[in-house]
SENU-823852 format. One record per atom (N, C-alpha, C): atom name; residue number from 1; x, y, z. Coordinates in Angstrom, 1 decimal, padded with zeros to 4 digits. Atoms other than C-alpha are relative to their C-alpha. Example, Ala and Ser with C-alpha at 12.3 -4.5 7.8 and 13.67 -1.06 7.14 Angstrom:
2
> atom;seq;c1;c2;c3
> N;1;000.9;-001.2;000.0 .
> CA;1;012.3;-004.5;007.8 .
> C;1;000.9;001.2;000.0 .
> N;2;-000.9;-001.1;000.0 .
> CA;2;013.7;-001.1;007.1 .
> C;2;-000.8;001.1;000.8 .
//
This chain:
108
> atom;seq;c1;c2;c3
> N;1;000.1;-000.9;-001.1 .
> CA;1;-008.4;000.1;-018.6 .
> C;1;000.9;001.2;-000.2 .
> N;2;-000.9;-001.5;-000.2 .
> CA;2;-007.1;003.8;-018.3 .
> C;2;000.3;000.2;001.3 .
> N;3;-000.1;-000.7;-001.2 .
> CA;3;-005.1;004.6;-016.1 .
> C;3;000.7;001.3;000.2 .
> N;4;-000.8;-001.3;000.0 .
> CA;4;-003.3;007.8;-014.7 .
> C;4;001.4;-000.1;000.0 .
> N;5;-001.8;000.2;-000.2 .
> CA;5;000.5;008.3;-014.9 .
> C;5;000.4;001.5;000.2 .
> N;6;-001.1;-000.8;-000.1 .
> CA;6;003.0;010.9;-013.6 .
> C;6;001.6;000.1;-000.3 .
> N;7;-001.0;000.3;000.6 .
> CA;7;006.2;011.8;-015.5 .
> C;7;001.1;000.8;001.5 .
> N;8;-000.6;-001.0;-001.1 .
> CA;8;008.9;013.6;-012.9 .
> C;8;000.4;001.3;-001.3 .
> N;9;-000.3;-001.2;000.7 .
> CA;9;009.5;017.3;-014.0 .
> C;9;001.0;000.6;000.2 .
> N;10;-001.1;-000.6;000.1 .
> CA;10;013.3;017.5;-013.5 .
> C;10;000.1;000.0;-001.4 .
> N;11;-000.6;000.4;001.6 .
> CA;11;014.8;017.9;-016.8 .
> C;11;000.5;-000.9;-000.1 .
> N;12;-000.5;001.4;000.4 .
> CA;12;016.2;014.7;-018.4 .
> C;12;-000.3;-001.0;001.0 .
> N;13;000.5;001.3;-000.8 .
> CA;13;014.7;012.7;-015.6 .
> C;13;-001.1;-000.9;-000.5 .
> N;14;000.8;001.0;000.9 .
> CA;14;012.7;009.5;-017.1 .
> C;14;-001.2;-000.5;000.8 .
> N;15;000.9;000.4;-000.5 .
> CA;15;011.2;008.9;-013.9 .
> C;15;-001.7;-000.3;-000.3 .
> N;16;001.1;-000.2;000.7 .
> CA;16;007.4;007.6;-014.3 .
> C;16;-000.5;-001.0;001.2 .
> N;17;001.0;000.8;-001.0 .
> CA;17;004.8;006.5;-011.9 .
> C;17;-001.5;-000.4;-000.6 .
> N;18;001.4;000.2;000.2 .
> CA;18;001.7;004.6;-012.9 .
> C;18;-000.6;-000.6;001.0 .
> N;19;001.3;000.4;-000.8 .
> CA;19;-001.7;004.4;-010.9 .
> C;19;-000.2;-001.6;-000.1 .
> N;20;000.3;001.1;000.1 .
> CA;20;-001.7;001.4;-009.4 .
> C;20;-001.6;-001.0;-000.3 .
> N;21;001.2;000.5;000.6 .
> CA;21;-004.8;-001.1;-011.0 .
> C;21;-000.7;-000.5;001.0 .
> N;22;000.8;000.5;-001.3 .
> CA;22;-006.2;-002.3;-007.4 .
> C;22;-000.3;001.0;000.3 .
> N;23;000.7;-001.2;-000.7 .
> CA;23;-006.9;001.3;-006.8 .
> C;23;-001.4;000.3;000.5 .
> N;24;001.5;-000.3;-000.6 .
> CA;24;-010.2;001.9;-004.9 .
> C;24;-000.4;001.3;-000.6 .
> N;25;001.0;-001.1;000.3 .
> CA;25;-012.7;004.2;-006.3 .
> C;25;000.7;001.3;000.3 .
> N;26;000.1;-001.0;-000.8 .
> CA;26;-013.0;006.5;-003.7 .
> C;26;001.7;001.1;000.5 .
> N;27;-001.6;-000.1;-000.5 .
> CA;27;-008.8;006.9;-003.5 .
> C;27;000.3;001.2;-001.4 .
> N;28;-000.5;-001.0;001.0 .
> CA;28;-007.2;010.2;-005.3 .
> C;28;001.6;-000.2;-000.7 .
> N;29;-001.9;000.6;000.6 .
> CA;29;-004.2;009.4;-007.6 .
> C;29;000.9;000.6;000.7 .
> N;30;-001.0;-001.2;-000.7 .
> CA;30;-002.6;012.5;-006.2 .
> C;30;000.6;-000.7;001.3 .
> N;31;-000.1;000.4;-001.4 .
> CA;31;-003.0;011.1;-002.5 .
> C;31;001.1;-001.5;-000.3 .
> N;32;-000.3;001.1;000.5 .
> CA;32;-001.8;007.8;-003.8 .
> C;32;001.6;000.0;-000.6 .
> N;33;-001.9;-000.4;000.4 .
> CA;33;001.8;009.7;-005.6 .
> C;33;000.6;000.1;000.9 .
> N;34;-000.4;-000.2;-001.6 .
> CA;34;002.0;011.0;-002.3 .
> C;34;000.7;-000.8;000.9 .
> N;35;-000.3;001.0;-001.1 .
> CA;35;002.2;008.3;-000.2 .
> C;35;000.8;-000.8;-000.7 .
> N;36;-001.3;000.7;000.7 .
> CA;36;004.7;006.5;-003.1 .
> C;36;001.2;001.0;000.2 .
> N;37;-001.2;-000.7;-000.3 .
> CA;37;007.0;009.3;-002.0 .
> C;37;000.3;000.9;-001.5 .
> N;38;000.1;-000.6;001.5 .
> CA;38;006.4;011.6;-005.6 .
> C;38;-000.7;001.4;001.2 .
> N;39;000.2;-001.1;-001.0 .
> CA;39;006.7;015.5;-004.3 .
> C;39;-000.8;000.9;-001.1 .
> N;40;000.5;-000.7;000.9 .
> CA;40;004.2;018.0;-005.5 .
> C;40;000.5;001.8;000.6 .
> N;41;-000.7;-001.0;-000.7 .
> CA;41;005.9;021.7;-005.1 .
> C;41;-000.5;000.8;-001.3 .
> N;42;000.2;-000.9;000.4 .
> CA;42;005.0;024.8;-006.7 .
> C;42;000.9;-000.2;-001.3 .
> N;43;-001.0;000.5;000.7 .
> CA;43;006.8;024.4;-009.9 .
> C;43;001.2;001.7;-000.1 .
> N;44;-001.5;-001.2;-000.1 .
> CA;44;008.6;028.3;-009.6 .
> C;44;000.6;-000.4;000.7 .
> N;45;-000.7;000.8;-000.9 .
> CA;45;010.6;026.2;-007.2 .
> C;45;000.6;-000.9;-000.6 .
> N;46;-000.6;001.3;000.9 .
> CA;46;011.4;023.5;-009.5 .
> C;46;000.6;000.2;-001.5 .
> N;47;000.2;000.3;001.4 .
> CA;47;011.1;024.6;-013.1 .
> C;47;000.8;001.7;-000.2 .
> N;48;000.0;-001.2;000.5 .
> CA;48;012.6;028.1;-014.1 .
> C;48;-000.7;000.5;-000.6 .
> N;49;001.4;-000.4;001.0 .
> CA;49;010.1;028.3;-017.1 .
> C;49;-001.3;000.6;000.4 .
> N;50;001.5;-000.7;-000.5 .
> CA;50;007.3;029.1;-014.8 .
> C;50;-000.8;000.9;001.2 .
> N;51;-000.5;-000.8;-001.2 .
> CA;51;008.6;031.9;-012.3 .
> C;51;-001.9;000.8;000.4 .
> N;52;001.3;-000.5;-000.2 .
> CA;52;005.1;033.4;-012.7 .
> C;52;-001.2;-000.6;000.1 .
> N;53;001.0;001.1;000.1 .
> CA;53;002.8;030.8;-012.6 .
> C;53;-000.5;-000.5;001.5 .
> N;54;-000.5;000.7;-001.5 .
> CA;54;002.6;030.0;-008.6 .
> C;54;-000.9;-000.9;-000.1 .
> N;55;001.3;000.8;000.1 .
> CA;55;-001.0;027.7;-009.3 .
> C;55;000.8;-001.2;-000.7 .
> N;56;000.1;001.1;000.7 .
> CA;56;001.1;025.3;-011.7 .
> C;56;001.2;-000.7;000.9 .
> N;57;-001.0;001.0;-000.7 .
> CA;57;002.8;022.3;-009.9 .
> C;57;000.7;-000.9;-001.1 .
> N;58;-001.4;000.6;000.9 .
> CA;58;005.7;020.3;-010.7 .
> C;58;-000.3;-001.2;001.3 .
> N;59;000.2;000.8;-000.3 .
> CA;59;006.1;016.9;-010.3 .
> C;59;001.3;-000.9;000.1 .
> N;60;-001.2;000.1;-000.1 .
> CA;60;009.4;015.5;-008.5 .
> C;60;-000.1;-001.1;000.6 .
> N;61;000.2;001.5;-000.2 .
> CA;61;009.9;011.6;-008.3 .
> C;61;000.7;-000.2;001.3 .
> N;62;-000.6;000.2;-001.0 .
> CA;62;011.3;010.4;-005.2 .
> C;62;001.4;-000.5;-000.2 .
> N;63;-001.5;-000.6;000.7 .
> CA;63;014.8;010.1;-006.8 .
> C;63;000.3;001.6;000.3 .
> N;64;-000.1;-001.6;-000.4 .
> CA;64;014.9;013.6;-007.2 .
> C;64;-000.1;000.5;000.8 .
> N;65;000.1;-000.7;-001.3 .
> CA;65;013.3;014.7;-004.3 .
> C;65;000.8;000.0;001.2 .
> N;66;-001.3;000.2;-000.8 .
> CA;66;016.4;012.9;-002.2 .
> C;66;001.2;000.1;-000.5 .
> N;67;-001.3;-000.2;000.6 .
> CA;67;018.8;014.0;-004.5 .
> C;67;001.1;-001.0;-000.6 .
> N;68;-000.8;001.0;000.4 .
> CA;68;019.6;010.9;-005.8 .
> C;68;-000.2;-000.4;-002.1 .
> N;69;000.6;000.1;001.6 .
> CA;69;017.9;011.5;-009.4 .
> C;69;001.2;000.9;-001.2 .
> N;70;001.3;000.4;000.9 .
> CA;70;017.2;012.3;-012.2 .
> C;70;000.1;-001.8;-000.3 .
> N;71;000.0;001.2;000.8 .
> CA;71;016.5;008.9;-013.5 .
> C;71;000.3;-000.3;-001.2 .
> N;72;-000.3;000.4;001.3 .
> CA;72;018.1;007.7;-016.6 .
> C;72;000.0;-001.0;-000.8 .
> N;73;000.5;001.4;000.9 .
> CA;73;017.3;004.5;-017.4 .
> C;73;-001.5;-000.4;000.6 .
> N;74;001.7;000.6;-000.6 .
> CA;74;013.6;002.7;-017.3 .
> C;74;000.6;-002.1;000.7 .
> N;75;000.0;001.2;000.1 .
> CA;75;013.5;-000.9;-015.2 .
> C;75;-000.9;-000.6;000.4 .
> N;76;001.4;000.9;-000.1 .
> CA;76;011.2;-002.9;-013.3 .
> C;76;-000.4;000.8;001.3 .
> N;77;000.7;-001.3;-001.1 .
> CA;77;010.5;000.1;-010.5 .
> C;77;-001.1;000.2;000.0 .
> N;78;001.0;-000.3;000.5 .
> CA;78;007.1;000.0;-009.5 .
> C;78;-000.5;001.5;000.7 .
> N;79;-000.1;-001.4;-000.4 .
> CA;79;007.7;003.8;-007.7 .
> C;79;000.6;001.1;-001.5 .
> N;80;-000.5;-000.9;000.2 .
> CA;80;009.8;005.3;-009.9 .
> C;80;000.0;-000.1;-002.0 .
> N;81;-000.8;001.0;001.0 .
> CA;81;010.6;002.7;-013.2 .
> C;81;001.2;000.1;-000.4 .
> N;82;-001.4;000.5;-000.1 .
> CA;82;014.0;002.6;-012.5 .
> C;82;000.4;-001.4;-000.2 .
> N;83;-000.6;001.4;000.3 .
> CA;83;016.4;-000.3;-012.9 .
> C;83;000.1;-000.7;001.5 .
> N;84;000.3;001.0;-001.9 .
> CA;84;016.0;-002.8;-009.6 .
> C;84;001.3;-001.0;-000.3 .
> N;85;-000.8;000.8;000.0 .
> CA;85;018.4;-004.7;-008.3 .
> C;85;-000.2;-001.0;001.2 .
> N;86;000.5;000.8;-000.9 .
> CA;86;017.7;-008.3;-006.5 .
> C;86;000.9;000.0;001.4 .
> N;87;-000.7;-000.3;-000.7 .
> CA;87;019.2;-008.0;-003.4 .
> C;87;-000.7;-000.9;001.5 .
> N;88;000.5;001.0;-001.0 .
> CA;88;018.5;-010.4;000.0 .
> C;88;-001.7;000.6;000.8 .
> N;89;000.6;-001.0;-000.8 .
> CA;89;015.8;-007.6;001.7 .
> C;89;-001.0;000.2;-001.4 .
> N;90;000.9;-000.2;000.9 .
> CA;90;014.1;-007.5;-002.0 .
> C;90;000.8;000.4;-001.2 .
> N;91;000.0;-000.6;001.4 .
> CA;91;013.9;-005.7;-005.3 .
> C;91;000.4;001.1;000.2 .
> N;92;-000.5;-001.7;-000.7 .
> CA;92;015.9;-002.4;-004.7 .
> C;92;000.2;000.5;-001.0 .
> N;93;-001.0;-001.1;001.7 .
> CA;93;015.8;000.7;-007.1 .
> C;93;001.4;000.1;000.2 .
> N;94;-001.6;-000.8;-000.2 .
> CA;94;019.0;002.1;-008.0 .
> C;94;000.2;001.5;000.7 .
> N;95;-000.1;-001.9;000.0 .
> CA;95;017.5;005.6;-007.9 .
> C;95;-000.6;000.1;001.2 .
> N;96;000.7;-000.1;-000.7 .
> CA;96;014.6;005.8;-005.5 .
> C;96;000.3;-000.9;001.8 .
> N;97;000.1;000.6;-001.0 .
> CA;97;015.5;003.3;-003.4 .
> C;97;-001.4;-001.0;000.9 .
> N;98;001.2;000.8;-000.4 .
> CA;98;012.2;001.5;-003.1 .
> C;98;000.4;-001.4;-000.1 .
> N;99;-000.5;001.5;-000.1 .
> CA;99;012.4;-001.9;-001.8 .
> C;99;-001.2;-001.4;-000.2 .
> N;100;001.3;001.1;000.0 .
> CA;100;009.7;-005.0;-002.9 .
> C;100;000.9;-001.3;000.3 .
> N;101;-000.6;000.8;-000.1 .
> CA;101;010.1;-007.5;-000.9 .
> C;101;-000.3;-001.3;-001.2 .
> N;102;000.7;001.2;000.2 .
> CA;102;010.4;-011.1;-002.2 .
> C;102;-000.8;-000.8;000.1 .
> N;103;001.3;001.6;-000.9 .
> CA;103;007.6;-013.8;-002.6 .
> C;103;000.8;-001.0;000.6 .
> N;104;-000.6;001.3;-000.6 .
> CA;104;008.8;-016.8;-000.4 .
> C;104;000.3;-000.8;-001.2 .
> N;105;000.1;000.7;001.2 .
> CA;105;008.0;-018.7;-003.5 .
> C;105;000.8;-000.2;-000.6 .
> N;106;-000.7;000.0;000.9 .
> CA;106;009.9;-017.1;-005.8 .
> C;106;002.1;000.3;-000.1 .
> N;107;-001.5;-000.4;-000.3 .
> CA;107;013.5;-016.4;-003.9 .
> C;107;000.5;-001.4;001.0 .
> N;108;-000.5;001.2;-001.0 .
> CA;108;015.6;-019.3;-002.8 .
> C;108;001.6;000.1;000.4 .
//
């Protein structure tokens, strides 16, 4: 299966978001970054490189976007793939702060 992925467009940030595989058809990846908290902004706002360019966007992970980025290491993040940490409330990034809870199952 192919899927789509977004890299974040600070510099040195690793962040990386992949289209999740339950995705419905009818669903737009974009709308889908979106709602994972992944900012889409003009990139002459983000990027120096492309002061002229106003049509080309930039792609700023939800790390970044709260100023808590860039991301530097890859972990088990399924927003951002940052490094998670198990924590009572769930799986918490370092960077993004996304939180999965635990299965009943599997946290004792």
């Amino acid at each position: 299966m192919i899927r789509n992925a977004v890299t974040c467009d600070r510099e040195k940030c690793l962040a990386l978001y992949l289209e999740p595989e339950d995705l419905p058809e009818v669903t737009r990846f974009e709308d889908v970054m979106v709602e994972a908290g992944w900012v889409l902004r003009p990139a002459a706002d983000v990027l120096p490189r492309y002061p002229a360019e106003p049509e080309v966007l930039a792609h700023l992970c939800p790390a970044c976007a709260a100023g808590r980025g860039p991301v530097l290491e890859h972990g088990g993040c399924p927003t951002c793939a940052g490094p998670t940490e198990d924590l009572d409330t769930g799986s918490t990034c370092h960077y993004c702060r996304k939180v999965v809870p635990h299965l009943a199952d599997e946290w004792c």
